[in-house]
C-alpha positions in Angstrom: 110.4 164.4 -96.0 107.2 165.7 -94.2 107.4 166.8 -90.8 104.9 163.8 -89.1 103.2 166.6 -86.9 101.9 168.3 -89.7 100.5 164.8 -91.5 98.6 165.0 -88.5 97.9 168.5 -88.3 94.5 169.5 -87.1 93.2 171.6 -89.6 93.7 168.6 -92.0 91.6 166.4 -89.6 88.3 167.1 -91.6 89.7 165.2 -94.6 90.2 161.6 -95.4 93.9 159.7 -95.6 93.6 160.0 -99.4 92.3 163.7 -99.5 95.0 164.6 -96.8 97.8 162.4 -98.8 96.6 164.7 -101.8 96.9 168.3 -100.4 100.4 167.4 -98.5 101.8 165.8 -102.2 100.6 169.2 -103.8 101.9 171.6 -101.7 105.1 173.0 -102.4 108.2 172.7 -99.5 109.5 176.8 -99.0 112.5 177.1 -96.6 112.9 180.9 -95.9 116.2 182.3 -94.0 115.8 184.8 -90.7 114.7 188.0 -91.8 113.6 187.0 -95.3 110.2 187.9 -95.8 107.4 185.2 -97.3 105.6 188.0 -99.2 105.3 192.2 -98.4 101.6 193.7 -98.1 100.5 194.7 -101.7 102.0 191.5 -103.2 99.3 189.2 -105.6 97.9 186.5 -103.7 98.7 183.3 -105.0 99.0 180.5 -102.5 98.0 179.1 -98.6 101.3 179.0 -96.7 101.1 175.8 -94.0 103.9 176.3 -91.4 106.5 173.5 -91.1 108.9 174.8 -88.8 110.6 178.2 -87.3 108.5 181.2 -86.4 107.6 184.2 -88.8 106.0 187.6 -88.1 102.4 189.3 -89.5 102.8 192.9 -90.1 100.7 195.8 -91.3 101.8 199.1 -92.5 99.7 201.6 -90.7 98.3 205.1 -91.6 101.8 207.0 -90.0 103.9 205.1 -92.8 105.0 202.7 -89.2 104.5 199.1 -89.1 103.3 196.7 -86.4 103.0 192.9 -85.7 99.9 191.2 -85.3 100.9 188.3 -84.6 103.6 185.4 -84.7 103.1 182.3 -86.2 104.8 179.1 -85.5 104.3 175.4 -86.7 101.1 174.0 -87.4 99.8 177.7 -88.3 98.9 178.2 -91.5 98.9 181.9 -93.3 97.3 183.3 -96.4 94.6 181.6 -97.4 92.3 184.6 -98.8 94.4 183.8 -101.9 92.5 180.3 -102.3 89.4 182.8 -102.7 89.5 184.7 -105.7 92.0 185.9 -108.4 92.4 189.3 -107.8 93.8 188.9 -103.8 96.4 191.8 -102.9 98.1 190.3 -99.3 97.0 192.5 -96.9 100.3 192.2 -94.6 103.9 191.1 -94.5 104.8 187.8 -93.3 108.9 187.3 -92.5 111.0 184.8 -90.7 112.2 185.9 -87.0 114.2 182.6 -87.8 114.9 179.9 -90.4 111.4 178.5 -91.1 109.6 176.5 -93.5 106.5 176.3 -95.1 104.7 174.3 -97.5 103.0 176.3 -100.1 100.0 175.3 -102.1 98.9 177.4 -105.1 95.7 178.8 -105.7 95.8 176.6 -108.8 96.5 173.4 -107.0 94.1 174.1 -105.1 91.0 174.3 -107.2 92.0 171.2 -109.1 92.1 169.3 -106.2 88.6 171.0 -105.1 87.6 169.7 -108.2 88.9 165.9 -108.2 88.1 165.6 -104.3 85.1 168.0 -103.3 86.2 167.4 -99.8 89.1 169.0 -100.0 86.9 172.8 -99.7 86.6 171.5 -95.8 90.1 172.8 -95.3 89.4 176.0 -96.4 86.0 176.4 -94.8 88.0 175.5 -91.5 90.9 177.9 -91.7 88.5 180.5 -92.9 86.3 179.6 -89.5 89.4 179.8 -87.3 90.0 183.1 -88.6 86.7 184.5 -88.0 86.8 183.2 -84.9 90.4 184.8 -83.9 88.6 188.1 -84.6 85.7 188.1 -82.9 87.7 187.3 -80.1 89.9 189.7 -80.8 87.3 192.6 -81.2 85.7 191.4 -77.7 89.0 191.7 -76.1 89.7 194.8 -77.3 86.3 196.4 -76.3 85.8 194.8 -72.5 89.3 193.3 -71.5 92.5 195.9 -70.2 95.1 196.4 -71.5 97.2 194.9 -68.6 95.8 191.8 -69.2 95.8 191.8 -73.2 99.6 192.2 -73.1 99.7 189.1 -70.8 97.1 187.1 -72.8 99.7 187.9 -76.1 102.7 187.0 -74.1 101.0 183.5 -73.4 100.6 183.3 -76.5 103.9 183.8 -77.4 104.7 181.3 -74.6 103.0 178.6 -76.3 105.1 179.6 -79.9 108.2 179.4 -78.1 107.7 176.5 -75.4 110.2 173.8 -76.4 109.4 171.8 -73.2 108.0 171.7 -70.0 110.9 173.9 -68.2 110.6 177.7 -67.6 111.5 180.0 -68.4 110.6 180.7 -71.7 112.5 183.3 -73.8 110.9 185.1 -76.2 113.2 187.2 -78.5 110.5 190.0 -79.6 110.8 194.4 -78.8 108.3 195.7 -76.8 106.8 197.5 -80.0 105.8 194.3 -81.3 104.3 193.3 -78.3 102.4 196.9 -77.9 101.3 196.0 -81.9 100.1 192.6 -80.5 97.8 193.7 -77.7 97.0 197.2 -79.0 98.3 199.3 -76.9 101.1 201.8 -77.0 104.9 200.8 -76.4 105.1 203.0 -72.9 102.0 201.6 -71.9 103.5 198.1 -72.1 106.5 199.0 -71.0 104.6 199.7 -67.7 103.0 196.6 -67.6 106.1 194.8 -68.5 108.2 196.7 -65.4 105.3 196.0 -63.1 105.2 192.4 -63.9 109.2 192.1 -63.6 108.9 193.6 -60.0 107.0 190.5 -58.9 109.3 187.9 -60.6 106.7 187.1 -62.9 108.9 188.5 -66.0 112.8 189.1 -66.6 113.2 192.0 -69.2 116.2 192.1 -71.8 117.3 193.8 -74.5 115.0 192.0 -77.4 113.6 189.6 -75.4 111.0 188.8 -72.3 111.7 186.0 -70.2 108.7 184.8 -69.2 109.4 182.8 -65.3 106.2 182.1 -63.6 103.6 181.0 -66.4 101.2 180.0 -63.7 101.3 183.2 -62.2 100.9 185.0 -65.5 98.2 182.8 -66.3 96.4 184.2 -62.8 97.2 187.2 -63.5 95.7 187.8 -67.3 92.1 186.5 -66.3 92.3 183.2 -68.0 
């Protein structure tokens, strides 16, 4: 059965009940175990992941032969959608589950037949592809004008919102410190400094692959937002 959050979900707000009805009916249920990965960088594109439950990581290969997470996405996300685009797409990352998730998957096949019976069904697209562009331009600006200090805690509010069950704090977040560097671009001893200076004020407790994060106010303050 669909998950009632994701009937809902806001990048399917542009579409009617029946053009809605018609996207969730096509789309494929995917249930992926921790550590299995969706699809490796290289892979043929063929199909728009929309996140149903658990978390899963983005990663890119880089030009040392290391990898690093860009980001982590959790339910309501959605992931891949340059293969709706053309028929060539290579993915340009990794996607893998930190923990059992599911996705639904809709072809790029699907997909243009239901472009085709309801036209606006391309509003999806043009949303997520909108969202994106819009995750990178603020991206680039943070990276050019906003320190580093405060891009690691702008990425571990993020993560905060990903990994907020409630209203209570803290909130654990079971991620290495070179996934959070790869998240804020910056190097793993420079966020390790961040990290040790923000767990001598309280506002972080620091574990073996994991952050708990214990004054989200105070991190809020702190990271300018």
């Amino acid at each position: 059965m669909l998950d009632s959050a994701l009937v809902n979900w806001h990048l399917l707000a542009p579409l009617d009940d029946e053009e809605r009805d018609r996207v969730l009916q096509a789309a494929r249920p995917r249930e992926f175990a921790k550590g299995e990965v969706v699809f490796h960088e290289g892979d043929p594109g063929e199909s728009l992941h929309l996140v149903r439950s658990g978390r899963l990581a983005v990663r890119v290969s880089l030009p040392t032969g290391d990898t690093t997470t860009l980001s982590v996405l959790s339910p309501g996300d959605a992931f891949g959608e340059l293969a709706l685009l053309r028929d060539s797409h290579e993915r340009t990352a990794t996607v893998l589950a930190l923990e059992p998730s599911g996705t639904l998957s809709l072809s790029r096949e699907d997909f243009v037949a239901l472009r085709r019976q309801h036209p606006g069904v391309e509003q999806l697209l043009v949303e997520m592809l909108a969202r994106r562009v819009d995750e990178l331009s603020r991206s680039l600006l943070e990276a050019l004008y906003v320190g580093v200090d405060r891009r690691v805690m702008r990425r571990l509010l993020d993560l905060a919102a990903a990994y907020r069950r409630d209203d209570t704090t803290p909130v654990t977040i079971p991620i290495t410190q070179d996934d959070l560097a790869g998240m804020a671009g910056a190097t793993r001893p420079t966020v390790n400094q961040v990290l040790q200076r923000l767990a001598a004020s309280g506002t972080v407790a620091l574990g073996r692959g994991r952050i708990d994060l214990l004054d989200l106010a105070g991190l809020r303050r702190r990271s300018g937002l």
